[in-house]
C-alpha positions as CSV (number, residue, x, y, z in Angstrom):
1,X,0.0,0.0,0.0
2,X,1.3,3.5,-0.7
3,X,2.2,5.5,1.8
4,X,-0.2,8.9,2.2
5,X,2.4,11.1,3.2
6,X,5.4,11.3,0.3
7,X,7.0,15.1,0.9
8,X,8.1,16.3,4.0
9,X,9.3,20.5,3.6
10,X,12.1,21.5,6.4
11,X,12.8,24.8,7.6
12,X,16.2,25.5,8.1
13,X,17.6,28.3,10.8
14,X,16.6,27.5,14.0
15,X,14.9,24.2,13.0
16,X,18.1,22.1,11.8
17,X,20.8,24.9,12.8
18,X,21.0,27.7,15.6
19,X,20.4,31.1,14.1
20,X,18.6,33.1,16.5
21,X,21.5,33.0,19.3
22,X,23.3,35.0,16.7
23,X,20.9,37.7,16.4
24,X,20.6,38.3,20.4
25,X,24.2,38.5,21.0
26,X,24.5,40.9,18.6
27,X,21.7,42.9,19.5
28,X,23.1,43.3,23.4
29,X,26.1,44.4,21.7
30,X,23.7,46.6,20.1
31,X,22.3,48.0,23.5
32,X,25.5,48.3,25.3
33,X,26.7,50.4,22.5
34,X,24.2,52.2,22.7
35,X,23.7,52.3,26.5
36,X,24.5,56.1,27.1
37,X,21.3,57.5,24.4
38,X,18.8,55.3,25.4
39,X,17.5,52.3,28.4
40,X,17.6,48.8,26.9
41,X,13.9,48.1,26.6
42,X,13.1,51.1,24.8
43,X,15.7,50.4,22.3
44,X,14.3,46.5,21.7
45,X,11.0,48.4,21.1
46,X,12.4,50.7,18.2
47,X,14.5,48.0,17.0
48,X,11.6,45.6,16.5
49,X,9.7,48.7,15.1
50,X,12.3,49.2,12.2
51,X,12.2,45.6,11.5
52,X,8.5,45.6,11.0
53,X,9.0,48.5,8.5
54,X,12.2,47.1,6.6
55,X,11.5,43.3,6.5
56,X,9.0,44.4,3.2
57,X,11.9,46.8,1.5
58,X,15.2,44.4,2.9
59,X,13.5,41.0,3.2
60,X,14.7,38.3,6.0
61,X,18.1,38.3,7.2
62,X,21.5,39.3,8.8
63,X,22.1,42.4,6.3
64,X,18.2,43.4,7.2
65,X,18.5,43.2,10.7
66,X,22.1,45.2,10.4
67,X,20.4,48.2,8.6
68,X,17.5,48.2,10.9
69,X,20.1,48.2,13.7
70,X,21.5,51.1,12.0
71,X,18.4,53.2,11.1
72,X,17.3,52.9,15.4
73,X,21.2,54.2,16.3
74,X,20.5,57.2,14.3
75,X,16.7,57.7,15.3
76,X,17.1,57.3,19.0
77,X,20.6,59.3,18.7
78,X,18.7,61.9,17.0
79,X,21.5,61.6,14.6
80,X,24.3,61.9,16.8
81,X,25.6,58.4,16.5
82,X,29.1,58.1,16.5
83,X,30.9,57.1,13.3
84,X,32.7,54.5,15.2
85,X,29.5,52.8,16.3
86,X,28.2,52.3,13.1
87,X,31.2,50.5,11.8
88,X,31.0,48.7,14.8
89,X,27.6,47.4,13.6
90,X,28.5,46.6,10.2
91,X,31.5,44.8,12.0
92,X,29.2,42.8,13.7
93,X,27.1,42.2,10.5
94,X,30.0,40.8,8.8
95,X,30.9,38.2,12.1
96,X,27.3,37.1,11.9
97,X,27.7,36.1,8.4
98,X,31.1,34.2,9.0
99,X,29.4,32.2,12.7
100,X,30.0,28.4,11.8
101,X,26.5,26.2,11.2
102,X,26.0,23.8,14.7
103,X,23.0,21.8,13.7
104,X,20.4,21.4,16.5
105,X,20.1,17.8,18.2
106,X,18.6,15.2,16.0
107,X,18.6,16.9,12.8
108,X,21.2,15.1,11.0
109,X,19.5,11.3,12.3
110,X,15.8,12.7,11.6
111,X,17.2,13.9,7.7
112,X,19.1,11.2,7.3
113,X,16.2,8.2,8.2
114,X,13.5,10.3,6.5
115,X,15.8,11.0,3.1
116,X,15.4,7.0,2.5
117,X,11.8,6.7,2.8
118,X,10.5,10.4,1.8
119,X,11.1,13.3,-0.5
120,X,12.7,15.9,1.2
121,X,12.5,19.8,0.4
122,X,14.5,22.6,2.5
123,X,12.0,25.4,1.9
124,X,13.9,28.6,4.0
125,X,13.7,32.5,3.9
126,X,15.8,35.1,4.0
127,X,19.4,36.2,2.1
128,X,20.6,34.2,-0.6
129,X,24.1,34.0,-0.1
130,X,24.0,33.6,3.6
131,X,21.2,30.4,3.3
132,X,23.2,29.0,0.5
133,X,26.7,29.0,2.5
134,X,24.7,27.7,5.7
135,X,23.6,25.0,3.5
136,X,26.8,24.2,2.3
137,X,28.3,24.2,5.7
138,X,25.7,22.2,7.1
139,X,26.4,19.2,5.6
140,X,22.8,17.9,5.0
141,X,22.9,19.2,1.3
142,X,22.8,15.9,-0.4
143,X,20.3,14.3,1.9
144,X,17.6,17.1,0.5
145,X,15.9,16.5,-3.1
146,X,15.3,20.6,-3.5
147,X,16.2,23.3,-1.8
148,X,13.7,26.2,-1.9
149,X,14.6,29.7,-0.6
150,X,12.2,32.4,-0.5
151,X,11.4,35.9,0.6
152,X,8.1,34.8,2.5
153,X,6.3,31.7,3.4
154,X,2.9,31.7,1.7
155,X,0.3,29.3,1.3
156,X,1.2,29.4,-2.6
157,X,4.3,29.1,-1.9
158,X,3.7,25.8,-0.1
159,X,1.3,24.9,-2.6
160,X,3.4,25.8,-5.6
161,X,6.3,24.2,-4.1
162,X,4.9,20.5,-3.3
163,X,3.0,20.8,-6.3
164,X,6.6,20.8,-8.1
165,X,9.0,19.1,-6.2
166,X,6.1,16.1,-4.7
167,X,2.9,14.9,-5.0
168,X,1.3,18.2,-3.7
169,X,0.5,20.0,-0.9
170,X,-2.5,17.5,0.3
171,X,0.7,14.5,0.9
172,X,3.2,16.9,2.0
173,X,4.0,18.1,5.1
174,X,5.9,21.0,6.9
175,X,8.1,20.9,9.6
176,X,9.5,24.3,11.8
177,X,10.0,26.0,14.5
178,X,7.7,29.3,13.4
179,X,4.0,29.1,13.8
180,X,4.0,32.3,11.5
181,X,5.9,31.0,8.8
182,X,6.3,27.4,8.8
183,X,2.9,25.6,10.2
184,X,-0.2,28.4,9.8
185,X,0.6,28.6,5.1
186,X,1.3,24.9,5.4
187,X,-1.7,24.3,6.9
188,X,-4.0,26.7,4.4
189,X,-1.9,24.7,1.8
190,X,-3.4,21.7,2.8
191,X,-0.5,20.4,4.2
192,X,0.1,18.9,7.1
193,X,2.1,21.7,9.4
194,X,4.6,20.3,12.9
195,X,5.8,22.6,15.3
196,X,8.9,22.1,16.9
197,X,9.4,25.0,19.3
198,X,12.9,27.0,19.7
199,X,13.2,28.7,22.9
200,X,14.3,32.0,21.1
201,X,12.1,32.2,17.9
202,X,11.8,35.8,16.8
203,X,9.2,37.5,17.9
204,X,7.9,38.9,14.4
205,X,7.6,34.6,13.5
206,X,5.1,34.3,16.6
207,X,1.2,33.4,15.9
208,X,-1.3,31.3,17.9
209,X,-1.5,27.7,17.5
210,X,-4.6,26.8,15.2
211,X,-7.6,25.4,17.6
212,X,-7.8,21.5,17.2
213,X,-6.5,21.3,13.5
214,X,-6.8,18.0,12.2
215,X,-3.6,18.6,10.4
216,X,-2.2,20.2,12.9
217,X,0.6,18.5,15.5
218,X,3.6,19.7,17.7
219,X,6.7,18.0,19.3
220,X,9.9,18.9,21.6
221,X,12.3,17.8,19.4
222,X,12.7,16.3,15.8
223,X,13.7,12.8,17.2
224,X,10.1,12.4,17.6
225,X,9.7,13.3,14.0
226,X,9.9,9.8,11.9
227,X,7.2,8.0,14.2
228,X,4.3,10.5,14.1
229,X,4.9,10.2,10.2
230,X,4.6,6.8,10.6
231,X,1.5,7.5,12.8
232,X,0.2,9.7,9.9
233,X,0.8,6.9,7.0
């Protein structure tokens, strides 16, 4: 008998590799530099306000999140930020793009049992570049039959996606650590959607859980991952 589900969809940062970590080190470098014009919580306010405004015009990412960085320092400054403390940022920008990939417990076993039985597909956001060299370093590459990266997460993306690289969205299913991004499209897709929470997902990639979703299903880690598949068929 053939099995139901044939595609399983991966996100990548903070799903198979850390990611975030980066980001909040970097942004208390951010607040200490900027300790003297403004108190820390106010400045995680304006900083997630610029992201909200820029993620449309500089999409997902390091080099986003750097210019966004840059843009509060000046606002909050009034423009008096020191010269020095924006090369600092872009210094910091530059060390973020260089951090070595350390994959997340489980993800190479899960990948690696679920490449022999199912067509896998790494659908990710944000800078090309940066997701292509995190790729590369990460080692799970050849385990993945496509490799999909996007500026947002839609349903038609999901749709379009499975449609192309499986047997479409209805025997497909999508597995990551944002509710936002990775389950709610899926799910609208026709898809199944897993949540596999991260204790420092951004906060832009939060949503509520959908209410009693047949399709619908979470779990701590991915080394839970291969028997609810087999649970599903």
């Amino acid at each position: 008998m053939a099995k139901f589900l044939t595609t399983i969809g991966f996100d990548a940062d903070d799903t198979l590799w850390h990611n975030e970590r980066f980001f909040r080190i970097t942004q208390a470098r951010f607040a200490e530099l900027l300790s003297d014009f403004t108190p820390q919580d106010h400045l995680e306010e304006r900083l997630l306000e610029a992201e909200k405004r820029n993620v449309g015009h500089y999409g997902f990412g390091i080099k986003g999140f750097v210019l966004s960085m840059i843009e509060t320092a000046i606002e909050v400054t009034e423009e008096r930020v020191p010269a020095a403390v924006i090369a600092e940022l872009m210094a910091a920008g530059r060390e973020m793009l260089q951090h070595p990939i350390e994959l997340l417990p489980h993800a190479r076993a899960t990948v690696e049992e679920l490449a022999s039985s199912h067509h896998l597909v790494l659908i990710t956001k944000g800078d090309l570049l940066d997701q292509e060299r995190k790729m590369a370093q990460s080692g799970l590459g050849d385990l993945f039959d496509w490799v999909e990266i996007v500026s947002h997460k839609t349903p038609a993306i999901y749709t379009h996606t499975f449609d192309r690289h499986g047997d479409g969205p209805a025997r497909a299913m999508m597995v990551g650590n944002s509710m936002r991004s990775d389950v709610l499209p899926a799910i609208e897709a026709g898809s199944w959607g897993v949540y596999v929470p991260h204790d420092l997902t951004w906060a832009l990639e939060h949503a509520k859980k959908p209410e009693a979703h047949a399709r619908f299903a979470e779990i701590e880690t991915l080394e839970t991952l291969p028997d609810l598949i087999k649970k599903i068929g």
